[in-house]
PDBQT receptor file of N, H, CA, C and O in Angstrom, charges set to zero:
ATOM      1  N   UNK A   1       0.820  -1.190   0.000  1.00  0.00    +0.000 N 
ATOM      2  CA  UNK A   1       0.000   0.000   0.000  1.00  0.00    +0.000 C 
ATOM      3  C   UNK A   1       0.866   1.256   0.000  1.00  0.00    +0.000 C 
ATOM      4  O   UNK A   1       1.970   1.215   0.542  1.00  0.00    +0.000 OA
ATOM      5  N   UNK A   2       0.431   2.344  -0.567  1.00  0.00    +0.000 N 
ATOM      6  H   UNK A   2      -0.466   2.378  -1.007  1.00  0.00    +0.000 HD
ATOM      7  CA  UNK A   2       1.058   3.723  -0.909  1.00  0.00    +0.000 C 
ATOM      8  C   UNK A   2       0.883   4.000   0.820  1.00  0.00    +0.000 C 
ATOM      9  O   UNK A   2       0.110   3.434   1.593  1.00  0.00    +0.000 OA
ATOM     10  N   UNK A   3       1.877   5.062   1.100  1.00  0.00    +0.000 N 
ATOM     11  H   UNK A   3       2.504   5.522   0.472  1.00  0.00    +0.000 HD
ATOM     12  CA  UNK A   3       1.429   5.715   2.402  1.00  0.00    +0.000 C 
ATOM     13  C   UNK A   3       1.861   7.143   2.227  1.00  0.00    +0.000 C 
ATOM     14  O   UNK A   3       2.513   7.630   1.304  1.00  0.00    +0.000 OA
ATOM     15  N   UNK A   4       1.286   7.807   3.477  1.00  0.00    +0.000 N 
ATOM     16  H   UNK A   4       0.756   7.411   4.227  1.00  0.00    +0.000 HD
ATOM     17  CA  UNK A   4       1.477   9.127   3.191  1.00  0.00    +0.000 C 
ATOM     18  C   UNK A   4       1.549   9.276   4.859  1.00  0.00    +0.000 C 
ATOM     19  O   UNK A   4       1.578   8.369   5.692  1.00  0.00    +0.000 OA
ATOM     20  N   UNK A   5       1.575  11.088   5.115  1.00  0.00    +0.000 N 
ATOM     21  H   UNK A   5       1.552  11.824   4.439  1.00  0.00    +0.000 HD
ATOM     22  CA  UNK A   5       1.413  11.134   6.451  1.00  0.00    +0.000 C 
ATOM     23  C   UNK A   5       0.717  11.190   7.691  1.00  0.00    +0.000 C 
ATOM     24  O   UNK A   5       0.912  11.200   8.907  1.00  0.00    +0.000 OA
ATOM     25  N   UNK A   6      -0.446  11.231   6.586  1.00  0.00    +0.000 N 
ATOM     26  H   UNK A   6      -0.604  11.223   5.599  1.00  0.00    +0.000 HD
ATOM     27  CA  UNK A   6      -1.577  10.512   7.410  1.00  0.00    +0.000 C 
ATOM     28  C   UNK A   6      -2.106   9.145   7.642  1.00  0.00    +0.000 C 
ATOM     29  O   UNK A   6      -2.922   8.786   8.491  1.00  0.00    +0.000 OA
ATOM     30  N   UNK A   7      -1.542   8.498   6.802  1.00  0.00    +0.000 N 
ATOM     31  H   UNK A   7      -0.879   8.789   6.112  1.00  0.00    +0.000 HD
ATOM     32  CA  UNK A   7      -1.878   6.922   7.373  1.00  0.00    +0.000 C 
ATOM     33  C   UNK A   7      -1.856   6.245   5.705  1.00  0.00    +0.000 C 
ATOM     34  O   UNK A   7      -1.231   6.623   4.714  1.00  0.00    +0.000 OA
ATOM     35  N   UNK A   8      -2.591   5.369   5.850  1.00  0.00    +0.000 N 
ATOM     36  H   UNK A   8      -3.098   5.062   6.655  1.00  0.00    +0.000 HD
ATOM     37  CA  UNK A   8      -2.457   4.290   4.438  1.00  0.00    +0.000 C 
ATOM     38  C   UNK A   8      -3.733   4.721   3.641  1.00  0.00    +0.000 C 
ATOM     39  O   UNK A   8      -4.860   5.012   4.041  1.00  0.00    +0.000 OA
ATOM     40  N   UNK A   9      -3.109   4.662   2.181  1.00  0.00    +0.000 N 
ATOM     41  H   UNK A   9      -2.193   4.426   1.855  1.00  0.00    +0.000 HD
ATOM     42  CA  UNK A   9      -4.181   5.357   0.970  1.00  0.00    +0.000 C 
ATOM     43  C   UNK A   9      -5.205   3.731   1.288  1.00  0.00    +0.000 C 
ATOM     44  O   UNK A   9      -4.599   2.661   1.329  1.00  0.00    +0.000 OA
ATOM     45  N   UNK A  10      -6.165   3.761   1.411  1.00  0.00    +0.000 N 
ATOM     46  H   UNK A  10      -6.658   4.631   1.378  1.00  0.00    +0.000 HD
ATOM     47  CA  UNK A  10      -7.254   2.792   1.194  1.00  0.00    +0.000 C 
ATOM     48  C   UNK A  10      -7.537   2.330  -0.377  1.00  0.00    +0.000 C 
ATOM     49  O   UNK A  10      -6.829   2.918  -1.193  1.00  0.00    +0.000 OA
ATOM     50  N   UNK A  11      -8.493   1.336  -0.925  1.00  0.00    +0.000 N 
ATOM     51  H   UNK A  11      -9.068   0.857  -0.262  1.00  0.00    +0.000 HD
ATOM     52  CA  UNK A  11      -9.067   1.363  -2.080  1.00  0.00    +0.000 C 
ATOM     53  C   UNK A  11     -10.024   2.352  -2.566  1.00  0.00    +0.000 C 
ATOM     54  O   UNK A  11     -10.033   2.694  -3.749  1.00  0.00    +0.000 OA
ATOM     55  N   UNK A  12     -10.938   2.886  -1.582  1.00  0.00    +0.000 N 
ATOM     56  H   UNK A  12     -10.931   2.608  -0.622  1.00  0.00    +0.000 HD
ATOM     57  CA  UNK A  12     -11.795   4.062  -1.919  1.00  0.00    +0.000 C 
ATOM     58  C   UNK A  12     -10.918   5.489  -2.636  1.00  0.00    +0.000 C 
ATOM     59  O   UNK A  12     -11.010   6.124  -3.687  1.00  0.00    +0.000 OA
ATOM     60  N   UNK A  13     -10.052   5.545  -1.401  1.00  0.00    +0.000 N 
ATOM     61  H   UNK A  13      -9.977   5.029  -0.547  1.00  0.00    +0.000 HD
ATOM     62  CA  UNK A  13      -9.263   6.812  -1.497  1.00  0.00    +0.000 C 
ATOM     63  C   UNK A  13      -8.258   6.256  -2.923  1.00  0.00    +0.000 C 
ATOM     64  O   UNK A  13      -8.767   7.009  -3.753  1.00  0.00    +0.000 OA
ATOM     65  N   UNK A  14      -7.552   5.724  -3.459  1.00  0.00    +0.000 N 
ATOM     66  H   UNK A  14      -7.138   5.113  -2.785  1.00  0.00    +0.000 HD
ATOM     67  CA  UNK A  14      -7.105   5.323  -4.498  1.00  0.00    +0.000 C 
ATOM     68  C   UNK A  14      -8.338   5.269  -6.102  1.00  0.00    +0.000 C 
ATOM     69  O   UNK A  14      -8.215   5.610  -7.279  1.00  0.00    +0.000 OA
ATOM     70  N   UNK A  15      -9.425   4.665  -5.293  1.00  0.00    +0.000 N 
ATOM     71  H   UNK A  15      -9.525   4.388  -4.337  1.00  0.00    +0.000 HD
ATOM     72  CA  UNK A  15     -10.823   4.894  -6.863  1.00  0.00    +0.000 C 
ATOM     73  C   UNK A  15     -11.041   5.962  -7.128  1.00  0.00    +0.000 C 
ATOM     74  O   UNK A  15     -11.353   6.261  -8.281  1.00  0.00    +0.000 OA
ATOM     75  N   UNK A  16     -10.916   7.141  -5.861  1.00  0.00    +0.000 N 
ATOM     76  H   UNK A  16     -10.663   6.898  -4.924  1.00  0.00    +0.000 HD
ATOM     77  CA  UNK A  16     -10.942   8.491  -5.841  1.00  0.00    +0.000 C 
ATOM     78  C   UNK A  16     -10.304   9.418  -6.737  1.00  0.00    +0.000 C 
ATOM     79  O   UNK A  16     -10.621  10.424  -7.372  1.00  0.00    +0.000 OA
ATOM     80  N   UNK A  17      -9.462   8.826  -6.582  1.00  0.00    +0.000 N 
ATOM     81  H   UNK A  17      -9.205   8.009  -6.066  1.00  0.00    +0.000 HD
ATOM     82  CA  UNK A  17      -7.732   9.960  -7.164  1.00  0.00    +0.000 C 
ATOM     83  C   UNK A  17      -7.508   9.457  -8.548  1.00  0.00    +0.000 C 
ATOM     84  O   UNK A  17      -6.900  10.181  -9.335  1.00  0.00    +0.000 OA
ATOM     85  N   UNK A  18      -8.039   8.015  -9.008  1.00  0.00    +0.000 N 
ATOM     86  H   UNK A  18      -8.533   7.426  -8.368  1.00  0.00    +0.000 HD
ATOM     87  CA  UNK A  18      -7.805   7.157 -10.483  1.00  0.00    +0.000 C 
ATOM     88  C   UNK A  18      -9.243   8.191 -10.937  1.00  0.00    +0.000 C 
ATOM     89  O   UNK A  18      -9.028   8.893 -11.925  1.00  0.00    +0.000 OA
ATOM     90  N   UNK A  19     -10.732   8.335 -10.267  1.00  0.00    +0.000 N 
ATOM     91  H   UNK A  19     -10.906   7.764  -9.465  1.00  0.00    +0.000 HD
ATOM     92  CA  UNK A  19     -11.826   8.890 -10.982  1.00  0.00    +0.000 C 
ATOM     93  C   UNK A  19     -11.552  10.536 -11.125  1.00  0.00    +0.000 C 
ATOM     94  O   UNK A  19     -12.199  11.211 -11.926  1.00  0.00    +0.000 OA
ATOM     95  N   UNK A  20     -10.777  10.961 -10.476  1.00  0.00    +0.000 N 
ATOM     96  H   UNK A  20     -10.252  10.413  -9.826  1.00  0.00    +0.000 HD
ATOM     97  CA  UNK A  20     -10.645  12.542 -10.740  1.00  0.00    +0.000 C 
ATOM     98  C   UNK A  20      -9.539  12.309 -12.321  1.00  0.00    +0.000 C 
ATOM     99  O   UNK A  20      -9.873  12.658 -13.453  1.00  0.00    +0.000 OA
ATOM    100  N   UNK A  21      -8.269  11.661 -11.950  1.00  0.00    +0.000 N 
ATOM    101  H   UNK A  21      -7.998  11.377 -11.030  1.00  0.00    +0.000 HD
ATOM    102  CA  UNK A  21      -7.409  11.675 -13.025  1.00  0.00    +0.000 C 
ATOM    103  C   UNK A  21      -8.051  11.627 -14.602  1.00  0.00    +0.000 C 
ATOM    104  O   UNK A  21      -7.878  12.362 -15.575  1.00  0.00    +0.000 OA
ATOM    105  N   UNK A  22      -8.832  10.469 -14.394  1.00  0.00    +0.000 N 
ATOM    106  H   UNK A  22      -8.972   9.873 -13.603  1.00  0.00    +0.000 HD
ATOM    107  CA  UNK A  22      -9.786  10.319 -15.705  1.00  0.00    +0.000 C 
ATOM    108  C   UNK A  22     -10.708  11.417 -15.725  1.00  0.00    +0.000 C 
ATOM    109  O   UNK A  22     -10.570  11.968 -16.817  1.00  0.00    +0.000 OA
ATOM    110  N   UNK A  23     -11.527  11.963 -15.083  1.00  0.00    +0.000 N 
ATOM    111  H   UNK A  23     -11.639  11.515 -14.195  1.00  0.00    +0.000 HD
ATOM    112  CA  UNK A  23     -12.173  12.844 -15.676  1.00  0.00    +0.000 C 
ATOM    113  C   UNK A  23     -11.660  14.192 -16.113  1.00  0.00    +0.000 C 
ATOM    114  O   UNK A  23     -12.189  14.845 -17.012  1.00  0.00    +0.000 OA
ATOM    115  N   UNK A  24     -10.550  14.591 -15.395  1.00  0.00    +0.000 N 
ATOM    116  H   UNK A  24     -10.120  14.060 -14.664  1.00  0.00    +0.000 HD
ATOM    117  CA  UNK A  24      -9.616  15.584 -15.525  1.00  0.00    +0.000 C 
ATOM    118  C   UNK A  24      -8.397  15.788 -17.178  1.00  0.00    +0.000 C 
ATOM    119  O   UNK A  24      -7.853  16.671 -17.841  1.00  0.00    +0.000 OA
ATOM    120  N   UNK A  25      -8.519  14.511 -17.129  1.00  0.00    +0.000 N 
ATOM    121  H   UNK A  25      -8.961  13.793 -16.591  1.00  0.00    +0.000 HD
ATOM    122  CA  UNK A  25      -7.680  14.237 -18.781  1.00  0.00    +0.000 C 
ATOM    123  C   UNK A  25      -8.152  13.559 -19.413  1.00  0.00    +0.000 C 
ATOM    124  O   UNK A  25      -7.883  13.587 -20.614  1.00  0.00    +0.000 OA
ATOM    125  N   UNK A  26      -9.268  12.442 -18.790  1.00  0.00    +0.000 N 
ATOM    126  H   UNK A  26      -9.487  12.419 -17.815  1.00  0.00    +0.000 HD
ATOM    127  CA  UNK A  26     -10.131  12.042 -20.345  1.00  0.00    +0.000 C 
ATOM    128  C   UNK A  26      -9.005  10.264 -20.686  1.00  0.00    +0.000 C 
ATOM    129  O   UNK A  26      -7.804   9.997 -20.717  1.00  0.00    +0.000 OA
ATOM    130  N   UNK A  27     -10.344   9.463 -20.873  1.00  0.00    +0.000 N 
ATOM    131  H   UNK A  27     -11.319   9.680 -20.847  1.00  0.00    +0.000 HD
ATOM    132  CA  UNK A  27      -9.486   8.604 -21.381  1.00  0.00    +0.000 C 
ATOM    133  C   UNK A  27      -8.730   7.755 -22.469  1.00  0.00    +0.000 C 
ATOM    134  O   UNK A  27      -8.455   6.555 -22.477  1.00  0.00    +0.000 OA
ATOM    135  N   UNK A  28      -8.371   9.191 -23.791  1.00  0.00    +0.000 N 
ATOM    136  H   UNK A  28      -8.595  10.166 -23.785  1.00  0.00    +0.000 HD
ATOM    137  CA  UNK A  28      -7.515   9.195 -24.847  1.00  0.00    +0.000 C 
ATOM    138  C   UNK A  28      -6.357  10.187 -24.600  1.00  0.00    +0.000 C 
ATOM    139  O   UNK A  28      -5.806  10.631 -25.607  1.00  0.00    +0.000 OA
ATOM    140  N   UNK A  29      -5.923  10.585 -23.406  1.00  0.00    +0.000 N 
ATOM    141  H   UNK A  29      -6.370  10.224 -22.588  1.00  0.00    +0.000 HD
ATOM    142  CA  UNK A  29      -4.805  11.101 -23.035  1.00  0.00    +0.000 C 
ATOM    143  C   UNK A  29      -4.333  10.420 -22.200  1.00  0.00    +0.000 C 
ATOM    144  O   UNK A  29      -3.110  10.528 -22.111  1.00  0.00    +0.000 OA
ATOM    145  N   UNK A  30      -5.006   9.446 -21.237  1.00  0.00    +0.000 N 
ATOM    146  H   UNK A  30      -5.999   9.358 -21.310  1.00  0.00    +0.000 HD
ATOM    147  CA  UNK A  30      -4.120   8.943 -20.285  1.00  0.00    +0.000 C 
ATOM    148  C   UNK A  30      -3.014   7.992 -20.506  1.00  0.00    +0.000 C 
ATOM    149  O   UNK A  30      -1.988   7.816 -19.850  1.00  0.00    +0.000 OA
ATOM    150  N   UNK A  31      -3.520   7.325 -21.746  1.00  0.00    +0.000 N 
ATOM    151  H   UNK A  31      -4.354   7.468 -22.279  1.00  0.00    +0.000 HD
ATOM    152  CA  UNK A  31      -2.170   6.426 -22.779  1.00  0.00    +0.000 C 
ATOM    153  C   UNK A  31      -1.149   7.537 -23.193  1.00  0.00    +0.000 C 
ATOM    154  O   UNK A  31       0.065   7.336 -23.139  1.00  0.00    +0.000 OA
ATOM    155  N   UNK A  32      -1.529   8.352 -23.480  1.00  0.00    +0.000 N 
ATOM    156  H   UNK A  32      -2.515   8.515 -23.523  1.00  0.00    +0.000 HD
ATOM    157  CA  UNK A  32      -0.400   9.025 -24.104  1.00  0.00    +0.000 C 
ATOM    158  C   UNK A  32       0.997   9.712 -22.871  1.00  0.00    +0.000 C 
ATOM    159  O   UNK A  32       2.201   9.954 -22.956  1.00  0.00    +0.000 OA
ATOM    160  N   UNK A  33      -0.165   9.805 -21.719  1.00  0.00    +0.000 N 
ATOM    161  H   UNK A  33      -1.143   9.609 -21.650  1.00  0.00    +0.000 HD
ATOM    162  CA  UNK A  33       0.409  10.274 -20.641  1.00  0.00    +0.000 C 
ATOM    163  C   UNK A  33       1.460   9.254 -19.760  1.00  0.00    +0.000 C 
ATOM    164  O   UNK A  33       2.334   9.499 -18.928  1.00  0.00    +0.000 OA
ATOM    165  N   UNK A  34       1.011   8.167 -20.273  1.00  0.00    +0.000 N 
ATOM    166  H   UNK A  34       0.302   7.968 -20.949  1.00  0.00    +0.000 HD
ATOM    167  CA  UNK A  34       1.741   6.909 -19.173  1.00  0.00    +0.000 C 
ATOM    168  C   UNK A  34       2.938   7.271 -20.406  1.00  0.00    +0.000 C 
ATOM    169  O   UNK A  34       3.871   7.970 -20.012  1.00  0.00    +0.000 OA
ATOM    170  N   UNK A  35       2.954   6.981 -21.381  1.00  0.00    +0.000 N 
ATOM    171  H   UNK A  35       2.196   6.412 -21.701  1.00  0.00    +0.000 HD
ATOM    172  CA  UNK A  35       3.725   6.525 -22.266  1.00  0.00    +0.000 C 
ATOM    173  C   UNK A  35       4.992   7.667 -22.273  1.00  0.00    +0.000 C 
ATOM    174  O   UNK A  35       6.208   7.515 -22.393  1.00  0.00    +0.000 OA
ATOM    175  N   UNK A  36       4.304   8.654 -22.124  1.00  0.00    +0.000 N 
ATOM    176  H   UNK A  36       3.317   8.778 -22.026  1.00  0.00    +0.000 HD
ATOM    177  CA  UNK A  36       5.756   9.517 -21.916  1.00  0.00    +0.000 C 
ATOM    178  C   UNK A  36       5.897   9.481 -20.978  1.00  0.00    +0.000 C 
ATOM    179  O   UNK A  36       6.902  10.188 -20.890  1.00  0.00    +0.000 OA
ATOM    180  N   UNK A  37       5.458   8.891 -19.085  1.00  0.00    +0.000 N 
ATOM    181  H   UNK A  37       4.642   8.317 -19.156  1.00  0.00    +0.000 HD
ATOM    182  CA  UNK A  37       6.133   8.616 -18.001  1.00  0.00    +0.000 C 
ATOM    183  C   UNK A  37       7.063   7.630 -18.131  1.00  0.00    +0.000 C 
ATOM    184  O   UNK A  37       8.095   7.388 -17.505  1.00  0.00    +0.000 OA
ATOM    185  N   UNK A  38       6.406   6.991 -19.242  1.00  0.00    +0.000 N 
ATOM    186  H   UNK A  38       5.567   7.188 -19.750  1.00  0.00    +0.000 HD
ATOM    187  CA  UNK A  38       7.238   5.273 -19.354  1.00  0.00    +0.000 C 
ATOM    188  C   UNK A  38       9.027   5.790 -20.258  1.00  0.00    +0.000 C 
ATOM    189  O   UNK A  38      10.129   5.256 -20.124  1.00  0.00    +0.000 OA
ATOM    190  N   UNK A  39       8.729   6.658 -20.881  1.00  0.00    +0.000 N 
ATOM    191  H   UNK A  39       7.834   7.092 -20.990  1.00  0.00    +0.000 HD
ATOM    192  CA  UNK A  39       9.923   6.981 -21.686  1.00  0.00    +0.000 C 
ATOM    193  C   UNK A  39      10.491   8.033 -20.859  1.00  0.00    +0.000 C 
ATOM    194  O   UNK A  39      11.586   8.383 -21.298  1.00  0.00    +0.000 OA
ATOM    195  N   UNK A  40      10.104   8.703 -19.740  1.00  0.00    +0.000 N 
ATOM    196  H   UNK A  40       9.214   8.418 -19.383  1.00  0.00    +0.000 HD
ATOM    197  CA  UNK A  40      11.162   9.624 -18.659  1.00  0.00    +0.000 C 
ATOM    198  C   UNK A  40      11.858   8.334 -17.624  1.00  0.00    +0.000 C 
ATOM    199  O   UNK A  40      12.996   8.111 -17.211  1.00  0.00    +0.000 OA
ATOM    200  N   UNK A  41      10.870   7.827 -17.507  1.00  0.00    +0.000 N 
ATOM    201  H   UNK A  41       9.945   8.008 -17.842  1.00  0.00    +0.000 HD
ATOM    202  CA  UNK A  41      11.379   6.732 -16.401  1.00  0.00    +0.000 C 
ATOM    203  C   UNK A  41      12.761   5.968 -17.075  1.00  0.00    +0.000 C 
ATOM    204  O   UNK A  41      13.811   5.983 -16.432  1.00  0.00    +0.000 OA
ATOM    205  N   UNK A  42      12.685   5.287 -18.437  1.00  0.00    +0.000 N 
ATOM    206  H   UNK A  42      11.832   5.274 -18.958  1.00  0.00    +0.000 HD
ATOM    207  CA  UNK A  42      13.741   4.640 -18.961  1.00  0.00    +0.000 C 
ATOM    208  C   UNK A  42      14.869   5.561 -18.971  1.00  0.00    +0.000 C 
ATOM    209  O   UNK A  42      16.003   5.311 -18.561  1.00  0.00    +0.000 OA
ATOM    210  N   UNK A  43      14.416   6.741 -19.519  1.00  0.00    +0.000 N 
ATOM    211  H   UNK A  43      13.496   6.944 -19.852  1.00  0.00    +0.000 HD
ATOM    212  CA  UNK A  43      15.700   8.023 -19.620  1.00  0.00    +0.000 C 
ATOM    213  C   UNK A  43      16.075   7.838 -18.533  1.00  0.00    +0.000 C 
ATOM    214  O   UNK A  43      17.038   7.071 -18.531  1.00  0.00    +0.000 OA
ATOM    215  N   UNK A  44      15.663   8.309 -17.172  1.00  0.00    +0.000 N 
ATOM    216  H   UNK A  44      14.881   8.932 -17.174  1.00  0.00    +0.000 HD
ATOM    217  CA  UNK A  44      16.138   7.760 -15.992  1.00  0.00    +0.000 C 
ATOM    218  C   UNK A  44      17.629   7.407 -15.792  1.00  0.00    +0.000 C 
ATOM    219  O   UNK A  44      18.721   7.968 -15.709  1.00  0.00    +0.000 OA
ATOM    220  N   UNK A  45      16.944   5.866 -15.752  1.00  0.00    +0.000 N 
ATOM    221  H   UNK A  45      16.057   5.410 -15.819  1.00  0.00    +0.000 HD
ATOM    222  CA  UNK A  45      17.378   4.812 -15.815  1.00  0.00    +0.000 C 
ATOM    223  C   UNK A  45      19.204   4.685 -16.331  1.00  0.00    +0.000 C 
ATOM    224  O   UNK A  45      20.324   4.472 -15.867  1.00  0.00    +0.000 OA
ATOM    225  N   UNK A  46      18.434   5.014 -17.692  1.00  0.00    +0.000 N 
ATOM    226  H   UNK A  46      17.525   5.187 -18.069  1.00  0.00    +0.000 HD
ATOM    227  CA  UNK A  46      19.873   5.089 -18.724  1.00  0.00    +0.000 C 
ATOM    228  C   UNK A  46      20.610   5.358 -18.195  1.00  0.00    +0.000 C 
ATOM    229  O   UNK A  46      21.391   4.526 -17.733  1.00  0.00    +0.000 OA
ATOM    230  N   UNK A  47      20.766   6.959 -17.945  1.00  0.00    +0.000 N 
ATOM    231  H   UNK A  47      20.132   7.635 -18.320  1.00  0.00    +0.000 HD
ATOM    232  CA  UNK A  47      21.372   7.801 -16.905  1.00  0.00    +0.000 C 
ATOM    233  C   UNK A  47      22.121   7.720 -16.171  1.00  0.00    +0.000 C 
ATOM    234  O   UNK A  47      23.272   7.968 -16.531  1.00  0.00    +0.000 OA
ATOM    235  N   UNK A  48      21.852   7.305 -14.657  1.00  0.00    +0.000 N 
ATOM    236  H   UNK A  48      20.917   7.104 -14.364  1.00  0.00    +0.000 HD
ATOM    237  CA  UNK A  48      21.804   6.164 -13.654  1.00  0.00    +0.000 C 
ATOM    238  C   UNK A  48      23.002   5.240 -13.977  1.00  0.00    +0.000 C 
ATOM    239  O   UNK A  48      24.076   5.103 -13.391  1.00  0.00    +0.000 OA
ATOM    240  N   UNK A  49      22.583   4.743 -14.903  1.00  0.00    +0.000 N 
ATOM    241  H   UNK A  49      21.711   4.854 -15.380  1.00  0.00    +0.000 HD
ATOM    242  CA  UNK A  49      23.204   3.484 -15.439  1.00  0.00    +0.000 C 
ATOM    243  C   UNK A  49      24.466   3.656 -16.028  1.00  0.00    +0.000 C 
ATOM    244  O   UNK A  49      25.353   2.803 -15.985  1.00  0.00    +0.000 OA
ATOM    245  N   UNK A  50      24.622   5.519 -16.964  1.00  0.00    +0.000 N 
ATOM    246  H   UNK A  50      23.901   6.211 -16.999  1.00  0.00    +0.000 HD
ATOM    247  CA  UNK A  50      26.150   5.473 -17.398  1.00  0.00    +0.000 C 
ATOM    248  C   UNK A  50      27.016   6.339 -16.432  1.00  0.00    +0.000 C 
ATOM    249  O   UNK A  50      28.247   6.352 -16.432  1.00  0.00    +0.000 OA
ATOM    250  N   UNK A  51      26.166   7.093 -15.572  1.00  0.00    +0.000 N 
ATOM    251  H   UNK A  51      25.166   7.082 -15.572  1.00  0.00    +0.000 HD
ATOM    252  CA  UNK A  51      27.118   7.544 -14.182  1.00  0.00    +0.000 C 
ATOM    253  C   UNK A  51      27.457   6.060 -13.778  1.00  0.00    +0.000 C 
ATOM    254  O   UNK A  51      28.678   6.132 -13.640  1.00  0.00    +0.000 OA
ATOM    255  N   UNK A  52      27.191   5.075 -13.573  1.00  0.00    +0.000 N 
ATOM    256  H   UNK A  52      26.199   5.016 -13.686  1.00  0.00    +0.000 HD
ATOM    257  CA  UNK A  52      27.372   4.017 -12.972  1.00  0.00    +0.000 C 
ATOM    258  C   UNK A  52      28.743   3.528 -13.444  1.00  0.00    +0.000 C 
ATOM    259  O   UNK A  52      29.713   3.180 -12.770  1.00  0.00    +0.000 OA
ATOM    260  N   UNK A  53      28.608   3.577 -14.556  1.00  0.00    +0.000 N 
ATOM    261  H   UNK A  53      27.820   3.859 -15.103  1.00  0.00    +0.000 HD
ATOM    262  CA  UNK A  53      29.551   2.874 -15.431  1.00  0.00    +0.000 C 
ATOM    263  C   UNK A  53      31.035   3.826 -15.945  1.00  0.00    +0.000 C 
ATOM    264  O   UNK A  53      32.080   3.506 -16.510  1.00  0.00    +0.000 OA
ATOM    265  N   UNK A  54      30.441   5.204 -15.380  1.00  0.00    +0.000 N 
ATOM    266  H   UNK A  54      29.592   5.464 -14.921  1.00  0.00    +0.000 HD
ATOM    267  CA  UNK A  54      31.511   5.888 -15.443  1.00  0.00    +0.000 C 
ATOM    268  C   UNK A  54      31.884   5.977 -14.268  1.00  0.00    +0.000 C 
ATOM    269  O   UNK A  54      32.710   6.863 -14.488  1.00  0.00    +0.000 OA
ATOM    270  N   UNK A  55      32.002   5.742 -12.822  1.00  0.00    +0.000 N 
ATOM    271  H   UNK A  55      31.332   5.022 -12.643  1.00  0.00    +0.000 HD
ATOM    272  CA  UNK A  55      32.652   5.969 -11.836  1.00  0.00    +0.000 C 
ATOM    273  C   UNK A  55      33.172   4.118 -11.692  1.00  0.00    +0.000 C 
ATOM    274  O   UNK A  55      34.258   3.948 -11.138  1.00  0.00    +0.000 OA
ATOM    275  N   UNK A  56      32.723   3.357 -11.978  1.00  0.00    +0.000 N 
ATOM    276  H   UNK A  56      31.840   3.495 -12.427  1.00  0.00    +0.000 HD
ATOM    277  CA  UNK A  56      33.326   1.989 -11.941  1.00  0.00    +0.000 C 
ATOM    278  C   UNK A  56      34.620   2.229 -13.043  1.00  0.00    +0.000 C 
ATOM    279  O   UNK A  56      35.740   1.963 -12.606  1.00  0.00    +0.000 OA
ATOM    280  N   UNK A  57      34.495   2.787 -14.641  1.00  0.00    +0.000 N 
ATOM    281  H   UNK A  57      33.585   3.004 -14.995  1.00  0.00    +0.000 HD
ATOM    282  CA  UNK A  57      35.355   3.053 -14.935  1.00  0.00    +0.000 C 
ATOM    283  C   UNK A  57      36.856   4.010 -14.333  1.00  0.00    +0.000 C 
ATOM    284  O   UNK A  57      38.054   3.923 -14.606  1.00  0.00    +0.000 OA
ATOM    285  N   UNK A  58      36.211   4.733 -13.587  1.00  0.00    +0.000 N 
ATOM    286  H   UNK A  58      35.238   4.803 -13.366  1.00  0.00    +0.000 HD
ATOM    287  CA  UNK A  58      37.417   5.875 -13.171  1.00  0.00    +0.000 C 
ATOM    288  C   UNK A  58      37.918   4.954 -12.487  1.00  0.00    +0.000 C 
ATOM    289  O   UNK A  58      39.137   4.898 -12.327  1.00  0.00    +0.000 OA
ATOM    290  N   UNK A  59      36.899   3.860 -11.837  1.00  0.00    +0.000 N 
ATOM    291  H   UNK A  59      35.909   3.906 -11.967  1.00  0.00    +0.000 HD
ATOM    292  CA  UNK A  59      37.628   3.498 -10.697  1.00  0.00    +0.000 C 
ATOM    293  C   UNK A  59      39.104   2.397 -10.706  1.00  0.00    +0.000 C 
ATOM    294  O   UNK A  59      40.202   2.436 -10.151  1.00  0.00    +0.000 OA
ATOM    295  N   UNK A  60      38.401   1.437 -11.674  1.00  0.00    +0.000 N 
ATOM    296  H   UNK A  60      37.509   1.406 -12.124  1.00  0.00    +0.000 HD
ATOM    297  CA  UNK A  60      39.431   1.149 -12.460  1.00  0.00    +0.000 C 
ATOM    298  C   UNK A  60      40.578   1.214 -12.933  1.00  0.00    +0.000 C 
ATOM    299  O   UNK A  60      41.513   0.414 -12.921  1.00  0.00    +0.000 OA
ATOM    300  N   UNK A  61      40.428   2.473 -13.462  1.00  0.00    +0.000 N 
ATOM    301  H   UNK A  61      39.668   3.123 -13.472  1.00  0.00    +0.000 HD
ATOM    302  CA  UNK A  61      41.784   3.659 -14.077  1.00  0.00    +0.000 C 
ATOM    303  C   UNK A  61      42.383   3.921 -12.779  1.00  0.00    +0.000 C 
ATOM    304  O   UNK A  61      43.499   3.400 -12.771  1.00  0.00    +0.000 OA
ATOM    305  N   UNK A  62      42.190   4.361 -11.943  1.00  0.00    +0.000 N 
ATOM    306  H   UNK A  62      41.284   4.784 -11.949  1.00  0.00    +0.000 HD
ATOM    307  CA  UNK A  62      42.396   4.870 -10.855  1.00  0.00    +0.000 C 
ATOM    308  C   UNK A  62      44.125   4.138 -10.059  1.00  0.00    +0.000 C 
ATOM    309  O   UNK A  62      44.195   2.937  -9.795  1.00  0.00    +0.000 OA
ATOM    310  N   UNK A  63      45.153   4.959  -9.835  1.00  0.00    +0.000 N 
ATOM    311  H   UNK A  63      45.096   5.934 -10.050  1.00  0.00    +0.000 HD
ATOM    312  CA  UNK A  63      46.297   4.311  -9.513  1.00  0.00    +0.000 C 
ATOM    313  C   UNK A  63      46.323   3.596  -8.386  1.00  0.00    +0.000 C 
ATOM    314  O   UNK A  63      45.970   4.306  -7.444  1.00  0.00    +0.000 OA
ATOM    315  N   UNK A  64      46.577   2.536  -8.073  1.00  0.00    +0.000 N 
ATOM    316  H   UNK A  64      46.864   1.959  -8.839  1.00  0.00    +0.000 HD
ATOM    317  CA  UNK A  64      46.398   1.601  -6.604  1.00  0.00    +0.000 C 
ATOM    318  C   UNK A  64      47.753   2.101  -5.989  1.00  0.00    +0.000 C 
ATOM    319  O   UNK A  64      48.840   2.463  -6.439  1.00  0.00    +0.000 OA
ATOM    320  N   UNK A  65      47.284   1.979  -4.974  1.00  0.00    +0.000 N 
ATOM    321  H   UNK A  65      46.401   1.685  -4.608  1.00  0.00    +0.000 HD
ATOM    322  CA  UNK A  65      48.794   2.402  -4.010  1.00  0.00    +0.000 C 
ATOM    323  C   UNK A  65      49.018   1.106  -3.012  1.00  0.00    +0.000 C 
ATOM    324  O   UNK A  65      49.966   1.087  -2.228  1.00  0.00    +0.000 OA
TER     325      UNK A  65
C-alpha cells in the first residue's frame, strides 16, 4: 500500500484519485500520458546506469597504491 502522512491510501481513497485523473484528462490522453512517463522513467534509468559505469570506470583507471 502507498502511504502518506496521514496513514495508508485505502481502495476508496485510491478509486478516488484514479476517478478525478480520468475525468480531468479524459481517457484518450491517459495512454499518451503513461507513455511519456514510461519513456522519462527509462531516460532515468539510462542515466543512472552510465554515471554508474563511469565511476566503476574511473575506478578502475584509478592508480592503486
Amino acid at each position: 500500500m502507498l502511504t502518506y502522512p496521514l496513514g495508508v491510501i485505502g481502495f476508496w481513497q485510491l478509486a478516488i484519485i484514479v476517478l478525478i485523473v480520468l475525468l480531468l484528462f479524459g481517457g484518450k490522453k491517459i495512454p499518451e500520458l503513461m507513455k511519456g512517463l514510461g519513456k522519462g522513467v527509462r531516460s532515468f534509468k539510462e542515466g543512472l546506469n552510465e554515471v554508474e559505469d563511469q565511476i566503476n570506470k574511473s575506478d578502475d583507471e584509478a592508480p592503486k597504491q
